[in-house]
C-alpha positions as CSV (number, residue, x, y, z in Angstrom):
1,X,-21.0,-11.5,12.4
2,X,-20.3,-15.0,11.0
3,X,-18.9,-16.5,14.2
4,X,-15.8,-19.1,14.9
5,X,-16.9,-22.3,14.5
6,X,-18.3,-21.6,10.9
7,X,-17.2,-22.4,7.3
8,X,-15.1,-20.1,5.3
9,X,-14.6,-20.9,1.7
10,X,-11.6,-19.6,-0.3
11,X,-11.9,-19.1,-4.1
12,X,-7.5,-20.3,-4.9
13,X,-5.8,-22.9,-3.6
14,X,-2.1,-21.0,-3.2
15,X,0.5,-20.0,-0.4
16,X,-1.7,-17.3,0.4
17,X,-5.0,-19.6,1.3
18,X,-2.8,-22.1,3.2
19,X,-1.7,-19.7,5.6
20,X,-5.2,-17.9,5.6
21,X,-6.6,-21.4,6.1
22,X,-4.0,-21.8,9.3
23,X,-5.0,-18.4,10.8
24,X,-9.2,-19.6,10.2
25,X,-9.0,-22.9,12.0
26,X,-6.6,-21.1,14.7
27,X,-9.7,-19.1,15.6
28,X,-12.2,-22.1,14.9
29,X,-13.1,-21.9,10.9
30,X,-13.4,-24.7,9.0
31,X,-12.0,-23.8,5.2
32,X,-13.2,-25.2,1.9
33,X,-11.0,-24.2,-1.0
34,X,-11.9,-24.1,-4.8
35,X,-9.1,-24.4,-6.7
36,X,-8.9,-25.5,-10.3
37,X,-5.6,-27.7,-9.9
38,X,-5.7,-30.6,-7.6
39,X,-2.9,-30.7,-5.1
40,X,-2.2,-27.4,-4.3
41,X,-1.0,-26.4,-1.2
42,X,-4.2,-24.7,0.5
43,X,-6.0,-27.8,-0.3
44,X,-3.8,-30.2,1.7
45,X,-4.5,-28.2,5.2
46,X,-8.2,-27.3,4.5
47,X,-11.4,-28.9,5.8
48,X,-12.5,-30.0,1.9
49,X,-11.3,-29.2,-1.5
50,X,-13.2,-29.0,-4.7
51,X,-10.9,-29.0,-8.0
52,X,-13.0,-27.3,-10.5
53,X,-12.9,-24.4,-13.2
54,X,-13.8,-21.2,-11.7
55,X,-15.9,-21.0,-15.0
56,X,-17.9,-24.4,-13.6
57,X,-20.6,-22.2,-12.7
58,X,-23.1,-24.8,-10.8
59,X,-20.0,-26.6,-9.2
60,X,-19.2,-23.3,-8.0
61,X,-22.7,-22.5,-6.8
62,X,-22.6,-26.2,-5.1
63,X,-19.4,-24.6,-3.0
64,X,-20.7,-21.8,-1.9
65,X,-23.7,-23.2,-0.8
66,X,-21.9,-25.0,1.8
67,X,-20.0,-21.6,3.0
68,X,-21.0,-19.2,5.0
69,X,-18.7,-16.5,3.5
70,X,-16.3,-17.1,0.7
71,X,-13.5,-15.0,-0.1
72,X,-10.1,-14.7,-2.4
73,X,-6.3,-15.5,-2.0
74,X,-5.7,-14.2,-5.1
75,X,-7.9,-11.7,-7.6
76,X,-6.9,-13.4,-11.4
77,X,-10.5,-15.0,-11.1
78,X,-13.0,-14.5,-13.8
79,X,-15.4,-12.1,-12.2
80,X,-18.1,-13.6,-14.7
81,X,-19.2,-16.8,-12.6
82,X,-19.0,-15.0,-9.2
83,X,-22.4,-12.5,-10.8
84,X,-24.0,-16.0,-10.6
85,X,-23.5,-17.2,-7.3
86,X,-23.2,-13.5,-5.7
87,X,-27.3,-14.6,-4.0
88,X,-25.8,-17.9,-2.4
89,X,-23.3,-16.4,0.0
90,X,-21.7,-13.4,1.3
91,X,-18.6,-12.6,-0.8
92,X,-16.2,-10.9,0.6
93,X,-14.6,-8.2,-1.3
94,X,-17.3,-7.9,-3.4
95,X,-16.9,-9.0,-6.9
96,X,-16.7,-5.5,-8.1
97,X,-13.4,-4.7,-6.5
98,X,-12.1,-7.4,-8.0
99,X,-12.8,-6.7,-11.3
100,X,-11.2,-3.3,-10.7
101,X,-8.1,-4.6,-9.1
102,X,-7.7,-7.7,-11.9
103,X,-7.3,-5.4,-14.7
104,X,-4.7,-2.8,-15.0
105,X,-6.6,-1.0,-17.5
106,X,-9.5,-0.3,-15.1
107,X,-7.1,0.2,-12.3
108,X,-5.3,3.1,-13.5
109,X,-8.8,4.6,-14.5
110,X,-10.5,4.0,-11.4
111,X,-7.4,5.5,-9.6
112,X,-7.4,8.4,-12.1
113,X,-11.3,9.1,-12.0
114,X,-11.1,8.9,-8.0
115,X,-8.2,11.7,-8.2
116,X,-5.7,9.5,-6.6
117,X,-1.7,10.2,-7.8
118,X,-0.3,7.2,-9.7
119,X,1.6,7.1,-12.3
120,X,0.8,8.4,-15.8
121,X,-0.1,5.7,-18.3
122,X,-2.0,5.4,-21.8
123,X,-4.6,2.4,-22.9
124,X,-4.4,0.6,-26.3
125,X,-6.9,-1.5,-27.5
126,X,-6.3,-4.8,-28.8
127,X,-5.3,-3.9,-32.4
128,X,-4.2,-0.6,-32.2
129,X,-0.9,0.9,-32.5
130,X,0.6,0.2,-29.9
131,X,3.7,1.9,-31.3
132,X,2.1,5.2,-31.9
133,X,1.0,5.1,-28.2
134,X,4.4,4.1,-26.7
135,X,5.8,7.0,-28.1
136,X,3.4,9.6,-27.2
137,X,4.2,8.2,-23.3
138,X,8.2,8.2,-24.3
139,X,10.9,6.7,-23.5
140,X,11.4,4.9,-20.9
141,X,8.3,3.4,-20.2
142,X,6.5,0.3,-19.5
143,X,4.5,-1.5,-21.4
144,X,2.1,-4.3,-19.0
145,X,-0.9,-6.4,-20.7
146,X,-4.0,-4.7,-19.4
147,X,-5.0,-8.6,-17.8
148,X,-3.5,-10.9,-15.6
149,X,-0.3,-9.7,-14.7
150,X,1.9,-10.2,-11.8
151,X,5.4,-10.9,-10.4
152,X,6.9,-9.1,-13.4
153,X,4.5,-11.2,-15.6
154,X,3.1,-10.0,-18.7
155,X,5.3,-6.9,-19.1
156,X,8.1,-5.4,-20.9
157,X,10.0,-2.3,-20.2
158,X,11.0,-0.2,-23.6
159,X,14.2,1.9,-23.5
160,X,15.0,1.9,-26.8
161,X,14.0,0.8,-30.5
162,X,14.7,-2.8,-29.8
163,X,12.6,-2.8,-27.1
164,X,9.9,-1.1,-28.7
165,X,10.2,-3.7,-31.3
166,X,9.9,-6.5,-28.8
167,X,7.3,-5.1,-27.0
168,X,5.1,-4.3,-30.0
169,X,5.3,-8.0,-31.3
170,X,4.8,-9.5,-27.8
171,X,1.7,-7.4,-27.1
172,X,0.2,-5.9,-30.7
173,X,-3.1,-8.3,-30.5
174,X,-3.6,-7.7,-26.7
175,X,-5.7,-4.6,-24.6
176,X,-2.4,-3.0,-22.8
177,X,-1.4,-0.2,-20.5
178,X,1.6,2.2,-21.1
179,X,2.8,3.7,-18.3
180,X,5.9,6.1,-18.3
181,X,8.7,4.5,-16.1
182,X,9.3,6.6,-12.9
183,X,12.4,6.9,-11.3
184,X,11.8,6.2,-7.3
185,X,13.6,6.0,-4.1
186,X,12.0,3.2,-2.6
187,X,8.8,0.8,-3.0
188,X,6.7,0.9,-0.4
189,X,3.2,-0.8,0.3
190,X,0.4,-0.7,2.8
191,X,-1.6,-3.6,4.3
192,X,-4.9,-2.0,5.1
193,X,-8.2,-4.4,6.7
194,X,-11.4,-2.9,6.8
195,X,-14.9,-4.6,8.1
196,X,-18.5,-4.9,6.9
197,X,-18.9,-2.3,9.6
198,X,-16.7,-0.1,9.1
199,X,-13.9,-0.4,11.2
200,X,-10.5,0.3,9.4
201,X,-6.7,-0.7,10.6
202,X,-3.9,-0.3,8.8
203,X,-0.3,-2.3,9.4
204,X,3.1,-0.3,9.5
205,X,4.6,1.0,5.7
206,X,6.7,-1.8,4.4
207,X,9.8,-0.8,2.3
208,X,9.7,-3.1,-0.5
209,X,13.1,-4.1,-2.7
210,X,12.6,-6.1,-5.8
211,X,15.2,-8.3,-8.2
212,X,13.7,-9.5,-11.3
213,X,10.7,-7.7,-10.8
214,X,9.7,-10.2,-8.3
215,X,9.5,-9.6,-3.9
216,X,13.3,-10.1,-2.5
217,X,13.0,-8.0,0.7
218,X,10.5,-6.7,2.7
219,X,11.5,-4.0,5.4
220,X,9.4,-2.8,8.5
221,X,9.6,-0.3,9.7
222,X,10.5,1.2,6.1
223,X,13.5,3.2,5.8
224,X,11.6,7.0,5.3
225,X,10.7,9.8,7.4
226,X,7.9,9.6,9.3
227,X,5.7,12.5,7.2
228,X,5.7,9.4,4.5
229,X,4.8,6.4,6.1
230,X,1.8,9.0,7.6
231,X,1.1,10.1,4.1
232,X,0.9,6.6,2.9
233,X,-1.1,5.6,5.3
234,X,-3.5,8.0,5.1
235,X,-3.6,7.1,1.1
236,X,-3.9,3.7,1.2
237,X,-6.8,4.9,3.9
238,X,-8.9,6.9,1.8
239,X,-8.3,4.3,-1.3
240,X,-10.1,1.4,0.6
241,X,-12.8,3.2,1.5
242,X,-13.4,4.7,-1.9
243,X,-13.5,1.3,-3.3
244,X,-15.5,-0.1,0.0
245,X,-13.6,-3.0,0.5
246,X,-14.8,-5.4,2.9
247,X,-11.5,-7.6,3.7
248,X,-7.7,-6.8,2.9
249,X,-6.3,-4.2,0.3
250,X,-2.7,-4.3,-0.1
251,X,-1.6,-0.9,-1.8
252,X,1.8,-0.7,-3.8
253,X,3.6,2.9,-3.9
254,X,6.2,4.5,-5.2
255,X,8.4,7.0,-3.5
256,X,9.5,9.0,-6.2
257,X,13.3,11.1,-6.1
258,X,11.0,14.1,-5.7
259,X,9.4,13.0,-2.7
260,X,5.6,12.1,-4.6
261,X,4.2,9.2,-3.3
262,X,2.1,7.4,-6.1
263,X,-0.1,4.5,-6.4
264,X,1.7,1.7,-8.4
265,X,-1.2,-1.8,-8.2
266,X,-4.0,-2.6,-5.5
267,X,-4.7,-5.9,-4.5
268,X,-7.8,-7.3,-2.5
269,X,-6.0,-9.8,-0.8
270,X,-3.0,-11.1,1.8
271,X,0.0,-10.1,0.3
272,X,3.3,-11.0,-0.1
273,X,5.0,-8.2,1.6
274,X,2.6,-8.6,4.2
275,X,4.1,-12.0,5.3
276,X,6.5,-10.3,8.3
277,X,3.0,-10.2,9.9
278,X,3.1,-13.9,10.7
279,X,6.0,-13.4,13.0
280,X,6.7,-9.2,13.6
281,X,3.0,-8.0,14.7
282,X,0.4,-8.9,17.2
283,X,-1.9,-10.1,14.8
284,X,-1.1,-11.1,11.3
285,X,-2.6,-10.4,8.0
286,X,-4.2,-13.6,7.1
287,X,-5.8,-13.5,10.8
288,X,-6.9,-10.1,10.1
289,X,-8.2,-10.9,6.9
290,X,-10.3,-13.8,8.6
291,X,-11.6,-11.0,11.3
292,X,-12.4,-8.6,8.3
293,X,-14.3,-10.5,6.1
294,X,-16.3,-12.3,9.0
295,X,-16.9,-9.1,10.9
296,X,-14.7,-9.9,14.0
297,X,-13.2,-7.1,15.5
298,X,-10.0,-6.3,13.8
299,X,-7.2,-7.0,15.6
300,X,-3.8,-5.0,17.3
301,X,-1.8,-3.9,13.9
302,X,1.1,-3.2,16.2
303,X,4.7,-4.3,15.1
304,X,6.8,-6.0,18.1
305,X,10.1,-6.2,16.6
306,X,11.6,-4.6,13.4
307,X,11.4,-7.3,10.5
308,X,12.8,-8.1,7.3
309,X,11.0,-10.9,5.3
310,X,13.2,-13.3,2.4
311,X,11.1,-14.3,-0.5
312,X,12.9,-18.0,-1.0
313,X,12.2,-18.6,-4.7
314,X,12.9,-22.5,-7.0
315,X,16.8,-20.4,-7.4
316,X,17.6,-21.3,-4.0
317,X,17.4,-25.2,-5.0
318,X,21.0,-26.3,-6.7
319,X,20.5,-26.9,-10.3
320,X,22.6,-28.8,-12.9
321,X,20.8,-27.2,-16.2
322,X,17.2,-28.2,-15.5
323,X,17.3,-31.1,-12.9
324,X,17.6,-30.4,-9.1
325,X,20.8,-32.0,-8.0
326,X,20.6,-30.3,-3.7
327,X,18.0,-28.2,-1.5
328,X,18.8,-25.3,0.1
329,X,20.7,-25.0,3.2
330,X,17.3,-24.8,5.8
331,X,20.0,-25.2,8.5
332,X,21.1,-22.0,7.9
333,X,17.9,-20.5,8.9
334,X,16.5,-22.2,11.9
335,X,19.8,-22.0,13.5
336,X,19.3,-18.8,13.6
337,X,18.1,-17.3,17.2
338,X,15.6,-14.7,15.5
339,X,14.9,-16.0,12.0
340,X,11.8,-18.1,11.0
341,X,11.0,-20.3,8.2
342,X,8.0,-21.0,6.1
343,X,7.9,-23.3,3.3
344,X,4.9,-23.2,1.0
345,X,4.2,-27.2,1.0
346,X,4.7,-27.0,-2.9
347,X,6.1,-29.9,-4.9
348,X,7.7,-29.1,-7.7
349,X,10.5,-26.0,-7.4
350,X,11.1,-23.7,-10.3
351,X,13.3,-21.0,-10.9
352,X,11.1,-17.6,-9.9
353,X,8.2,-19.6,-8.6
354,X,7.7,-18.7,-4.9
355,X,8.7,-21.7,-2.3
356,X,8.5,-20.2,0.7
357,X,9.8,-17.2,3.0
358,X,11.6,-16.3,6.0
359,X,11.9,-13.5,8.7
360,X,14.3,-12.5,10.8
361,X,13.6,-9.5,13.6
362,X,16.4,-7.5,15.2
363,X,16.7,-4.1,17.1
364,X,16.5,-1.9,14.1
365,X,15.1,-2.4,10.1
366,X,19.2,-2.0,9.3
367,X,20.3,-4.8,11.7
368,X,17.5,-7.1,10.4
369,X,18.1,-6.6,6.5
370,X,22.1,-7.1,7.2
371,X,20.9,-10.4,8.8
372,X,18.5,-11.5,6.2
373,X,21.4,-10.7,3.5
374,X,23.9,-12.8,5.1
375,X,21.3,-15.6,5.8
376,X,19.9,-15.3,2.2
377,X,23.3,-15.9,0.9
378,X,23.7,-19.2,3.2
379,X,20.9,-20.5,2.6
């Protein structure tokens, strides 16, 4: 057990290790980030900063010398470096899930060798045709570059010829994965913590809905029958074990129209539609993920209200073409009996780039989306 009162270092300097960084010194941490960019908005709350290159192999070792367990808030970090300094500290996932969760390539084959259900896909080598392959998965389909990608990044959906086109020219000298589109009921995803010894918790199904391929709502309890939120669980369950993951996992499904529930990405991380923990359960999933990777106890997963979370994204700003002529209306929110804000701390808004969230709890999942719809548009 690395106890309170220790240091806990955090490879990415993003929304996600702020708010892990608040949860850590809640319960006595101090937190060192390494972040390439200075400024960020983990570094401003954190015990000490270091702005170098994940690829800075002996500034890295220098950091995690000072740590007594280092971890991610995000898993697009070469994997390379960390087989360097894996001797200095503990590292929490291991570096080995996160080469399997970084690439989508490896992903889909680790989830097909393991015999878990996802969805059916097709890997082209840099070079290759990529046409060909496209068209043994038909139409419609997704084509996603096999590194790298999220929030809709790095990804094209082909319907037709023009797409195809598109597609092939965006992504003809990159390694990609095809994947044949599927047409679901609902997105859901499941926050699951497990500890160096053994002890595994997972938080209530989230139904997910998406605009833009980016996180607009997140609903808990999710809108399904109970048989599914069991049968996710139990998936997301056996996937963290398989892959022995010694923090958080955050499993995206789909529900498909035929009732299949199949494994759409894995991330070894806090997640974004895990951010209703922060004000909806007894403990949240950055405090969990503290408890996890220092082997604490894992805390009560219970929800205490049903939730609805907001993504706010750079859009909410009012924008004359590219300059930012008004914020958003924050009074809107925290007047508002049962709705919470959180802004990120970043500096600069952008249209799609993620600014901060809010929650708002109610009696029932229906009640609190209608809220967080009328409150969206406000705001």
């Amino acid at each position: 057990m690395i106890s309170p009162g220790k240091t806990i270092g955090v490879l990415g300097g993003g929304q996600l290790g702020r708010m892990f960084a608040h949860a850590a010194e809640r319960l006595g941490y101090r937190v060192h980030i390494y972040e390439p960019e200075a400024n960020g908005p983990a570094g401003e709350v954190s015990a000490h900063e270091v702005n170098r290159p994940y690829t800075d192999v002996e500034a890295l070792a220098d950091f995690v010398r000072a740590c007594d367990v280092v971890t991610y808030e995000f898993e697009n970090i070469p994997v390379a470096p960390l087989w360097e300094i894996e001797k200095l500290a503990v590292l929490h996932p291991h570096w080995s899930v996160l080469e399997t969760c970084q690439n989508r390539m490896r992903e889909k084959t680790w989830l097909r060798k393991n015999g878990f259900p996802h969805v059916p896909f097709a890997e082209v080598e840099a070079g290759d045709d990529l046409a060909a392959a496209i068209r043994r998965i038909g139409l419609p389909c997704v084509v996603k570059t096999a590194d790298f990608g999220y929030d809709g990044k790095g990804q094209i959906k082909v319907s037709d010829d023009a797409s195809l086109a598109k597609a092939v020219a965006s992504f003809a000298k990159q390694r990609c994965v095809i994947e044949k589109f599927i047409d679901f009921k609902c997105e859901l995803s499941v926050l699951v913590a497990r500890s160096g010894t053994g002890e595994v918790k997972a938080f209530p199904v989230a139904e997910n809905i998406h605009t833009r391929h980016i996180l607009d709502f997140s609903i808990v309890p999710a809108r399904v029958p109970a048989e599914i939120t069991a049968e996710a669980e139990k998936l997301a369950l056996a996937i963290v074990e398989k892959l022995d993951v010694v923090g958080l996992l955050a499993i995206e499904l789909f529900l498909t129209d035929r009732g299949e529930i199949l494994v759409n990405e894995l991330a070894p991380r806090p997640h974004n539609s895990g951010h209703w923990t922060l004000d909806a359960c007894v403990t949240s999933q950055f405090e969990q993920h503290v408890r996890a990777v220092c082997g604490l106890p894992l805390g009560d997963v219970s929800a205490v209200a049903p939730v609805v979370m907001v993504n706010i994204l750079g859009d909410a700003w009012k924008w004359q073409g590219d300059k930012i002529t008004g914020e958003p209306n924050w009074k809107a929110v925290l007047e508002h009996p049962r709705a919470k804000l959180h802004l990120y701390g970043k500096r600069e808004p952008r249209p799609g780039r993620k600014m901060g969230h809010f929650t708002v709890t109610a009696m029932t999942a229906d009640a609190a989306l209608e809220a967080a719809r009328k409150l969206k548009a406000r705001l």
